[in-house]
Structures are given as structure tokens and as C-alpha cells.
C-alpha positions in Angstrom: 0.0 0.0 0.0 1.0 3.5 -0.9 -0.3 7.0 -0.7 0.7 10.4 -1.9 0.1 11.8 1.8 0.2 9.3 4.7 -1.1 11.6 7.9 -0.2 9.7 11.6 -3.1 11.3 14.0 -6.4 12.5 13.5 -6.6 15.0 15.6 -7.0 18.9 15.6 -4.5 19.0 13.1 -5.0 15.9 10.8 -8.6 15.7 10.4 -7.7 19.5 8.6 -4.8 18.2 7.3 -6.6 15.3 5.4 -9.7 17.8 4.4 -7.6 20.2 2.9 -5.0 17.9 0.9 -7.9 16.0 -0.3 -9.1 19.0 -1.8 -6.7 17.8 -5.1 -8.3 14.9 -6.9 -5.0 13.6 -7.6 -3.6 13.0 -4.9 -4.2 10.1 -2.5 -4.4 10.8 1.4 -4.4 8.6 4.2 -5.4 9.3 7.6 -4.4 6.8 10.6 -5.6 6.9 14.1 -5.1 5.0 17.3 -8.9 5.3 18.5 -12.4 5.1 17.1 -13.9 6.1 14.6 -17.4 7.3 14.3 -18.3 8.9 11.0 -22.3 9.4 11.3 -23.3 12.3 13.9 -26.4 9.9 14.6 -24.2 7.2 16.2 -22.0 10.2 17.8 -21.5 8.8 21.3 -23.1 11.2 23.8 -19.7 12.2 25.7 -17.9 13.7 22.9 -21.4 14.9 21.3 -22.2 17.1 24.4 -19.9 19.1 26.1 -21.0 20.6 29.4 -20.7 17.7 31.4 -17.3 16.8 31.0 -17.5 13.4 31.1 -15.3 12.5 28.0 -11.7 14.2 29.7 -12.7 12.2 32.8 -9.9 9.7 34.0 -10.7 6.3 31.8 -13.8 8.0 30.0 -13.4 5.8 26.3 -12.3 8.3 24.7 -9.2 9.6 27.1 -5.8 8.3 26.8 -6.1 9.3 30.2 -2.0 10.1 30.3 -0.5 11.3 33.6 2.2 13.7 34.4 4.6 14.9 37.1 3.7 18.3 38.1 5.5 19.0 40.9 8.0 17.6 43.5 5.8 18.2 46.4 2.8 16.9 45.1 2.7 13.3 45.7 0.4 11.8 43.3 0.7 12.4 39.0 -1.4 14.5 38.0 -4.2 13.5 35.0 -3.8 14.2 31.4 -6.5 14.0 29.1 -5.7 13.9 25.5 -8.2 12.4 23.1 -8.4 8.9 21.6 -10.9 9.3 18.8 -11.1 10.5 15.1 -11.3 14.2 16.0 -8.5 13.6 18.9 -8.5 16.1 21.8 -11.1 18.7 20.2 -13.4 15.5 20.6 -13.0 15.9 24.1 -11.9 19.4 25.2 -13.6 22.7 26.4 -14.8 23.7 23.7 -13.1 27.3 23.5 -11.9 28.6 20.7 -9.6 31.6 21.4 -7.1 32.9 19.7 -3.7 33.9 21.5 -3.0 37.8 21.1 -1.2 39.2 18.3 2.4 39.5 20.4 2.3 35.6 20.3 2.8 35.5 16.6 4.4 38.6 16.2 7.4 36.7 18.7 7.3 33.6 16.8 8.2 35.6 13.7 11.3 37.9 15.4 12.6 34.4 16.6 13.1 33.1 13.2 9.9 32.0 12.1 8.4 35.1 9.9 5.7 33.1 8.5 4.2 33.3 10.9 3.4 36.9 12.5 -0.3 37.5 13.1 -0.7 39.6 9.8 -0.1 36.1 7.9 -1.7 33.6 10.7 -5.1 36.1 10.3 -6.4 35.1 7.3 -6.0 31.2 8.5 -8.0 32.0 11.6 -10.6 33.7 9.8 -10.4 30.6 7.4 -11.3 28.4 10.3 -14.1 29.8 11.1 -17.7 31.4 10.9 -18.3 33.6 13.8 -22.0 33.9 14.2 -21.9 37.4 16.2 -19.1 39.7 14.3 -18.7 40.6 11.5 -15.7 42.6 10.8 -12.2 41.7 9.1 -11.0 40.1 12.2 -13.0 37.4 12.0 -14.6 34.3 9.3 -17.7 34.1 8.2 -17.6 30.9 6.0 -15.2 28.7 7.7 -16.5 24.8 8.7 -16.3 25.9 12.7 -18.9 27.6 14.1 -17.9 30.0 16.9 -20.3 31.7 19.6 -20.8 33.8 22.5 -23.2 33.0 25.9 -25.7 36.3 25.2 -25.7 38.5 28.6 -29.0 37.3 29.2 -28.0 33.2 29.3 -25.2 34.0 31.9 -25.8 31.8 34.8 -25.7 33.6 38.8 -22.4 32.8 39.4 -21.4 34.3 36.2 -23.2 37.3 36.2 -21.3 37.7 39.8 -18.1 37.3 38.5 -18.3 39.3 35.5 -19.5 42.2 37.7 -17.1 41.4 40.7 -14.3 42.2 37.5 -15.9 45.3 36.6 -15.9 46.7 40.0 -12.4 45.8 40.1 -11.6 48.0 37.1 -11.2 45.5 34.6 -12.6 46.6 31.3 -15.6 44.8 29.2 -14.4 42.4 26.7 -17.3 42.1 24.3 -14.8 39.8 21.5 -11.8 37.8 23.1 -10.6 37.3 19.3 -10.3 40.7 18.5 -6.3 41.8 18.4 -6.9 44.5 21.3 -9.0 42.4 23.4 -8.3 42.3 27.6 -10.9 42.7 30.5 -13.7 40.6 31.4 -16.4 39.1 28.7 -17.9 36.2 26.9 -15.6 33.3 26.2 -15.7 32.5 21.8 -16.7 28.8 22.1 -17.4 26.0 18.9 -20.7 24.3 20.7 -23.7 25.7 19.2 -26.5 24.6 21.5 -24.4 23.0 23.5 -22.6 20.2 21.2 -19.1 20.2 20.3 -18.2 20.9 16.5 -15.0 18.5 16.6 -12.7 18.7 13.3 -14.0 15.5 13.0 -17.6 16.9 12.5 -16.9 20.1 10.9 -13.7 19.2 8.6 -13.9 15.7 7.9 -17.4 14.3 7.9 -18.5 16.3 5.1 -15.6 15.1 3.0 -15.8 11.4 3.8 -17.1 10.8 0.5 -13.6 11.6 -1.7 -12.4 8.4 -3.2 -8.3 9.6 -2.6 -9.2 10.1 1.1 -9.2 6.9 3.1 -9.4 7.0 7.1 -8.6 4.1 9.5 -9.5 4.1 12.3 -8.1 1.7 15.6 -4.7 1.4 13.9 -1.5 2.1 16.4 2.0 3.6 14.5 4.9 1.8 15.5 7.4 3.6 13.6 8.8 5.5 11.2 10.8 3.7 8.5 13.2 5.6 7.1 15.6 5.3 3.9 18.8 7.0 4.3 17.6 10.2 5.6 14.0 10.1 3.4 10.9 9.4 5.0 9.1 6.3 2.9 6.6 5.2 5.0 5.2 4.0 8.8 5.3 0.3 10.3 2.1 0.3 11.6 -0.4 -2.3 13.9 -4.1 -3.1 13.2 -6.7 -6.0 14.4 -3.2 -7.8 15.9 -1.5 -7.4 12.3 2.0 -5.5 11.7 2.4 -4.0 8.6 4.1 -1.5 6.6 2.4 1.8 4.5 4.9 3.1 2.0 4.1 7.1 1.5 5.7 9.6 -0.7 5.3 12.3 2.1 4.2 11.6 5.9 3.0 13.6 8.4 2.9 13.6 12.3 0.1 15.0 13.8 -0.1 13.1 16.8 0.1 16.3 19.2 2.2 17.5 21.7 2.3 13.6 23.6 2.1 11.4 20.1 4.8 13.2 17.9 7.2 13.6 20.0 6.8 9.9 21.3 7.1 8.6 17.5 9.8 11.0 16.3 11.9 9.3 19.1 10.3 5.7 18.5 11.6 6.0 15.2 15.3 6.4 16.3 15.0 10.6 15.8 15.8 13.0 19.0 18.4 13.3 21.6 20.8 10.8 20.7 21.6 9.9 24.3 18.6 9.2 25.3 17.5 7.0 22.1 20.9 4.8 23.1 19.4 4.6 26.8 16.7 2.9 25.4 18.4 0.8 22.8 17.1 3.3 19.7 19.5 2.8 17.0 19.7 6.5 16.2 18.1 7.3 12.7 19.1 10.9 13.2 20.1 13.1 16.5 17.7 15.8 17.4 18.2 17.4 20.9 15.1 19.4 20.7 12.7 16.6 20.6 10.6 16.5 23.8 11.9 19.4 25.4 10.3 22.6 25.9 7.4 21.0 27.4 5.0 23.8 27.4 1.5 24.3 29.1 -0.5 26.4 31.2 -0.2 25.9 35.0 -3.5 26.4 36.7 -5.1 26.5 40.2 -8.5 26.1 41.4 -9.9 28.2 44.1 -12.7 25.7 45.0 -16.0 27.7 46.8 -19.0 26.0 49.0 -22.2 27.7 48.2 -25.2 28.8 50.0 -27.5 25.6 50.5 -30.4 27.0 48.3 -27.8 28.1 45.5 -28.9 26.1 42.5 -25.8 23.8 40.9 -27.0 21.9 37.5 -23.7 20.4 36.1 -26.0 20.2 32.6 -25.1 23.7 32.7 -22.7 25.6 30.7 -19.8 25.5 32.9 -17.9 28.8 32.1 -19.3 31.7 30.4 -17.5 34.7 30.6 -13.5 34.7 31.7 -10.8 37.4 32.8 -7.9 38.1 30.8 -5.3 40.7 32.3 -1.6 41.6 32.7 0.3 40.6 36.1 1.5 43.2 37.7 5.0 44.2 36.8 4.8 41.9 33.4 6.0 43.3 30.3 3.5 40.2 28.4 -0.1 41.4 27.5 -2.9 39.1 29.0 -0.2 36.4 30.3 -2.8 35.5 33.0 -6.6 34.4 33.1 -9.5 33.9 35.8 -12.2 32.0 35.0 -15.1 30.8 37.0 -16.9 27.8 37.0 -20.4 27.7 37.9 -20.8 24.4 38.9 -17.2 23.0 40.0 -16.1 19.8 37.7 -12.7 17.8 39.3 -9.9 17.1 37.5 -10.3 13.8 36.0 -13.8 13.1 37.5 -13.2 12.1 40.7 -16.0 13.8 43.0 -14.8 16.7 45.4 -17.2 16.5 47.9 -18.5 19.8 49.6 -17.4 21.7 46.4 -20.1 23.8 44.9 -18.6 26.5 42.2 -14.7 27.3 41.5 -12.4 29.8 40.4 -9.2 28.7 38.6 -6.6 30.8 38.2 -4.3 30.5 35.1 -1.1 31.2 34.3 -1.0 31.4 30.3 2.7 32.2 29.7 4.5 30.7 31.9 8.9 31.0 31.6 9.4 27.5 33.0 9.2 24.8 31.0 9.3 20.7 31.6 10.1 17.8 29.0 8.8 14.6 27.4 11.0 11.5 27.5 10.5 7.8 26.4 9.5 5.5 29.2 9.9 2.4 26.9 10.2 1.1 23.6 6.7 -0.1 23.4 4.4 2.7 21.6 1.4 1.7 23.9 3.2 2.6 26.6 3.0 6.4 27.3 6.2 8.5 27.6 7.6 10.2 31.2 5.9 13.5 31.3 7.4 16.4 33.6 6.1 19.7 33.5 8.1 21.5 36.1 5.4 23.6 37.2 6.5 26.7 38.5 10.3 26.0 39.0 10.2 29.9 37.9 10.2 32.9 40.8 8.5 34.6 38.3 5.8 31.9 37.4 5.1 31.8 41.3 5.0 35.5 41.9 2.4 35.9 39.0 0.7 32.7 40.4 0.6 34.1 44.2 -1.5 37.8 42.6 -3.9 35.6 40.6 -4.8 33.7 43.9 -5.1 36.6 46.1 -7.5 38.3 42.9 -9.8 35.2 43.1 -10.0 36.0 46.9 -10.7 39.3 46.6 -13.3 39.2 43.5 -14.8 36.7 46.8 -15.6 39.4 48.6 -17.6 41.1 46.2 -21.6 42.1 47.3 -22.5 40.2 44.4 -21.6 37.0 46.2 -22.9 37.6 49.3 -26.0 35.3 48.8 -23.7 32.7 46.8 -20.8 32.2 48.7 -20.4 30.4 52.1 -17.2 29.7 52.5 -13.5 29.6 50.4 -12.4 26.2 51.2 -8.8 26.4 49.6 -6.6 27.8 50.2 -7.0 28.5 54.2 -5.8 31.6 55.3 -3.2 29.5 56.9 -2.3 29.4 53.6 -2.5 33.2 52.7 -0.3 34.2 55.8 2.7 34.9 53.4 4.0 34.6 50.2 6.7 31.2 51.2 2.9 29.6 52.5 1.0 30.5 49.5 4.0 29.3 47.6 3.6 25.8 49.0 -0.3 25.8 48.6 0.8 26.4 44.8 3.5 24.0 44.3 1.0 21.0 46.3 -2.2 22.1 44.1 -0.7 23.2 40.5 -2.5 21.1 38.0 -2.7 21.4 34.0 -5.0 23.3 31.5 -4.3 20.8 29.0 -2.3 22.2 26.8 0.6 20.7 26.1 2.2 22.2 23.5 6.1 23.1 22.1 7.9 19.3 22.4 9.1 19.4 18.4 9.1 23.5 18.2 10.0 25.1 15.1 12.6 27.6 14.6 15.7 29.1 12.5 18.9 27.2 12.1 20.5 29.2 14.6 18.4 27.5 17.1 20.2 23.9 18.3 16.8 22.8 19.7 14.7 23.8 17.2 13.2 20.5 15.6 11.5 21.7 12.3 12.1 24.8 10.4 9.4 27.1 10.4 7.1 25.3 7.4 7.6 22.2 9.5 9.8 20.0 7.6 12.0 17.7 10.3 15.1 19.2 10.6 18.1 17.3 8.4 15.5 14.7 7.1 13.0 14.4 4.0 9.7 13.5 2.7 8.5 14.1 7.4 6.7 17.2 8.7 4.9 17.4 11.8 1.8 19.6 12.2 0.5 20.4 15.6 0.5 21.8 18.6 4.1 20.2 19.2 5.5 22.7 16.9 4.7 25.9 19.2 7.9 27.8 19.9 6.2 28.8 23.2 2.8 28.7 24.5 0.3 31.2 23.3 -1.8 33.0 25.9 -5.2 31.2 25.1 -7.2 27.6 24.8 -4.3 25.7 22.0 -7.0 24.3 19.5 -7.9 27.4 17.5 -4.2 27.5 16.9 -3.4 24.1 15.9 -6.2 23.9 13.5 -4.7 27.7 11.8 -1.5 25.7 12.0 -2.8 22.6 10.1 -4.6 24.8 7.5 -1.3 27.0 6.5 0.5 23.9 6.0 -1.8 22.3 3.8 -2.4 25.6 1.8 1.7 25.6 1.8 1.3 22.2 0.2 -1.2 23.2 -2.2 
């Protein structure tokens, strides 16, 4: 078997990937992923059809490769991944949001090497992406397959309401459109779930191109490896139904995300040389940068008890309207985020008893960074994750002010008849910056977005793994498209930038 195009991972990125390629007649595309498949929106399982309750990032929901990482080294226990297992991959699963990062996040991808990619040539592949169904102005799409949306004022649930005017009080200005370049303050979050289901890639790119006969997806199918000729991509060993097999290709793509790529770059004998020989990797080609810069969004949640006649309906949007500002003292536009979540959902599902709403504080440009390494040889077996959560003074101090924000937006009249008590952290906990910076380090947890573990940049950059039109450094006929390829984290939800990623690739590959 060979295809023109064979794309590992059909996710965010590869479910564009394969839409867009496929757009030629003549050229052949296949599209390979580890989970299920589910190509008729009347068989959609529930869980990654509805999105409020949360069930499908819970800890061994079917469609989680439930993952685990090291956040800390005071916190005991790992700390839950979610990544999706599905055709669609983690925007089958996720939040929902679709937010752009600011304008600066691009613009520094560009100064460090990558110029294709400034925001004046990522904008129109955002506005490609998308039909906004409340703006119209050149900012944003109005014929794109993903549908994006605003809670109206009058849909805002109590607790939202609350918080958006516990903000305003605070100064913060109104935020009517998150996506537009100038946006900060306090508004309505742009999300891709009209009436509440979630318009995967799956359902918005590649169900209504199923039909092409030079795009084929398989579905339940795990990559092995790359296989390699000389220093050419020609194909990937790959396992179905207990079969091992080969698929030649004349170009392949990872798109596995910022867990899978990495992992099968490395699988396949290509990353940090002394770390494939650990392993016993005969090393295809030596690329220090692959799984380092680890890069996420550290969070922490302020958890609340409520009144006893407050009403909690976790059928309920979650999160409606969210806080984006500037730390004090930060030179970084919006590098942090409050949101508040009217009826509190744990971190992979387990119930939190007593816990009625919750604020979670975010930190979306963090300076510290963790890395990825291979746990084993076996590709079923996921790789060591460390995110090094706030290793950084800075990343703490930033942290410690978001925290003692949430308590004071607390305090506000407008939750006199919501809140009855904060119930972490204690004011044990607030007595001084070295306690609070405890509390942090025990409770840090992850946003899910993992993102920057094969980063593109300019030669000059040792660790750089692709060059900036994501081409595998020193090796042909192998690109990697998705959120792996992020030179840093960009101060917003990763999908909307993933899928702009995927589509100025493909338009690259015409």
C-alpha cells in the first residue's frame, strides 16, 4: 500500500490536514488513528457529542488516553492528562473554546526566526477556520467549517453574572470579542458548541468530505514507527486487528500532538541521541530538541461551598465569561486568566465533595518549562511527562497575585447570597507569600495544553526541531503539524491554533 500523503493522528491538526490535501483529486491521502472512529453524527456517542458535562476528559472515559504527568516535587500523586483517543483527537474531548492567542504571540514567533508566521499572515488562517456567528468585521470568518459563539448577557448563569461584575468593580474593562487583536478585560468566552454540542474537526472538517475516493481514514490502527531510507521518509510500520504492517508514503505527516509526535519521532530512532541509546534506539538521526520545551498552562482552582439553596445543575454551561489581564509588573499582555466555573467539575472526574462552584486561576505564559521522555520502547506505553510547574520565581510570583485576585473578587456584594465559604486555600495558607507558595506547588494542575515538544525555529536554534514550514530538521519527505511545533505557549485555549497551523501547511502544500 502506498499514498501520496500518509497523515499519523487524527486529531485537531490531521482531520484538517486530510480535508484540505484531499481538496486535489489527484492526490491520494491517508489518515491513521489510534482510537475510534465514528463517522455518522447519529451514532456520535453522547460524551464527545455534548460538552457541558465533561464526562469525556474524565480519568478512563473511552475516549481519554487518560495520560498522567509529574507536576511538581511536592505533590505526591501524578497529575491527570486528558488527551483524546478518537477521530477528532483532543477537540473531541476538550472545552470547547476557541480563542485565539494575542497578536504578540505571533508577532514573537516571527522575530525568533519563524516570519511566516506573524499574526498579519496567521489572520487570514484563523478567519479561514471559522464562521463567527456574532461579528462581522475583518478580524473574524464568516464561512469557515467551525462555528464560533458567544453566551448572550441574558444566558449568563448567577455565578457568572457575579463574576463578570465582581471584575468590573475591580476595574477590569468589558471584553465584548476575546478574538479581537486589542482584546483584555472581562467578557464572553468565543466557544465551537452551538446549543451546546461540540463541532469536533472530526464533525466540521472531515465528515462532510468522507465521501472523496483519494481520502481513506482508518481508524483503531497504532504507529509503530517511522521507517526511514537513508535520511528520506518512505513510510510508517504500523499495527491493526493484531497485524503488523508497513504503508509506503511519498510524504508523511505527524500529527499526533504535543504527547504522540514527539513519542514517534523518538520511537523512530529521531531525538536526543543519548537518550534513544538509553533505550536501545538505534539512532536514525540526532535531534536534541525533541521533547523538550514541554509547554503548558499551570493552573489553580480556588474551590467555593455555596449557599444551600444556591442552584448547581452540572448540565449547565460551565464557564461563560472569563478574565484576561496583565500581572503586575509583566511586560506580556494578558499572560494571565481567571475563570469561574459555575458548577465545580474535578480534574479527571473524581467527585470533590462539599465543592459547589470554583475559580481557577491560570497562568497562560509561563517562563518554565518541563520535558517529554520515552518511558519504553513499546508505543502503547506512554512517555515520562514532567512539567516542572512553577520552577520559575516569576511563574510563582504571577501565580501568588492571581490567587489573592480570586479572593478578593470573593468578597464582592455580588456573592454575598452565593458564597459560604472559600475552602482552599486557608488563610493558613495566605499568611505569606513562602505559604502560598507551597499551597501552589501541592495544588498546580494542568490546562491541557501541552504544546512546544518538536518547536520550530531558525537554524540558529540547536533545539529547534522543524524549520518554520515544519519540515524535520536534516531529514526528507516528514513534517509534523500540531501543537508540538509551538515555539512557546500562546496566551489562550491551543485548538484554535493548531487547527490555523494545520490549515497554512496544507495551503503551503497546495
Amino acid at each position: 500500500m502506498k499514498y501520496d500523503v500518509v497523515i499519523v493522528g487524527a486529531g485537531s491538526a490531521g482531520c484538517v490536514l486530510a480535508t484540505r490535501l484531499s481538496d486535489n483529486p489527484n492526490r491520494s491521502v491517508l489518515l491513521l488513528e489510534s482510537g475510534p472512529d465514528y463517522p455518522d453524527f447519529e451514532t456520535y456517542p453522547d460524551d464527545l457529542k455534548y460538552g457541558y458535562d465533561q464526562t469525556a476528559s474524565a480519568v478512563n472515559a473511552p475516549h481519554n488516553w487518560s495520560f498522567s504527568g509529574k507536576p511538581t516535587e511536592e505533590q505526591g500523586v501524578t497529575m491527570p492528562v486528558p488527551r483524546g483517543r478518537v477521530v477528532g483527537g483532543s477537540s473531541a474531548i476538550n472545552g470547547q473554546v476557541l480563542l485565539r492567542g494575542v497578536p504578540e504571540d505571533y508577532d514573537n514567533w516571527a522575530a525568533w526566526g519563524n516570519d511566516e508566521w506573524s499574526f498579519v499572515k496567521t489572520l487570514p488562517y484563523f478567519r479561514k477556520l471559522e464562521t463567527d456567528t456574532d461579528i462581522k468585521d475583518d478580524f473574524h470568518g464568516f464561512d469557515g467549517p467551525i462555528p464560533v459563539r458567544r453566551h448572550k448577557r441574558d444566558t449568563w448563569l448567577p455565578a457568572q453574572v457575579a463574576f463578570y461584575q465582581a471584575c468590573r468593580d475591580q476595574g477590569y474593562q468589558d471584553d465584548p470579542d476575546m478574538n479581537h487583536p486589542e482584546s483584555t478585560g472581562v467578557g464572553p468566552i468565543p466557544m465551537n458548541n452551538p446549543e451546546g454540542v461540540r463541532m469536533s474537526t472530526a464533525l466540521t472538517y472531515l465528515n462532510p468530505v468522507r465521501h472523496r475516493l483519494n481520502l481513506t481514514v482508518r481508524a483503531n490502527v497504532t504507529v509503530r514507527r517511522i521507517i526511514f531510507e537513508g535520511k528520506r521518509a518512505i513510510g510508517v510500520e504500523v499495527e491493526s486487528g493484531g497485524e503488523v504492517f508497513n504503508i509506503e508514503a511519498d510524504e508523511l505527516i505527524s500529527s499526533g500532538g504535543g504527547i504522540g509526535s514527539p513519542q514517534l519521532l523518538m520511537l523512530s530512532g529521531v531525538g536526543p541521541a543519548a537518550h534513544l541509546r538509553e533505550l536501545g534506539i538505534p539512532v536514525q538521526h540526532d535531534l536534541p530538541g525533541v521533547g523538550q520545551n514541554l509547554r503548558d498552562h499551570p493552573n489553580v482552582r480556588v474551590p467555593v461551598r455555596v449557599k444551600a439553596d444556591f442552584p448547581l445543575d452540572p448540565a449547565a454551561p460551565r464557564t461563560q465569561v472569563a478574565l484576561r489581564y496583565t500581572a503586575t509588573g509583566s511586560n506580556d499582555r494578558n499572560d494571565m486568566q481567571i475563570l469561574q466555573s459555575s458548577f465545580s467539575s474535578p480534574m479527571g472526574g473524581d467527585p470533590l465533595e462539599g465543592e459547589g462552584i470554583r475559580f481557577t486561576c491560570v497562568l497562560e505564559l509561563a517562563m518554565g518549562a518541563g520535558e517529554l521522555k520515552l518511558s519504553s520502547t513499546d508505543p502503547h506505553e506512554q512517555p515520562f511527562l514532567d512539567y516542572r510547574y512553577l520552577a520559575e520565581s516569576w511563574d510563582r510570583e504571577r501565580m501568588r497575585e492571581g490567587v489573592r485576585m480570586c479572593m478578593e473578587l470573593l468578597e464582592n456584594d455580588m456573592f454575598k447570597d452565593i458564597v459560604e465559604e472559600c475552602i482552599s486555600p486557608t488563610p493558613d495558607d495566605l499568611a505569606s507569600d513562602a505559604d502560598l507558595d507551597q499551597w501552589l506547588l501541592r495544588n498546580v494542575s494542568t490546562t491541557q495544553h501541552i504544546s512546544g515538544t518538536c518547536k520550530m525555529g531558525p537554524d540558529s536554534d540547536p533545539m529547534a526541531v522543524l524549520d518554520q514550514y515544519c519540515h524535520v530538521r536534516g531529514l526528507e519527505g516528514l513534517r509534523v503539524v500540531d501543537v508540538s511545533v509551538l515555539p512557546d505557549c500562546i496566551r489562550a485555549n491551543t485548538n484554535a491554533t493548531t487547527i490555523m497551523i494545520a490549515e497554512r501547511v496544507a495551503d503551503w502544500m497546495g
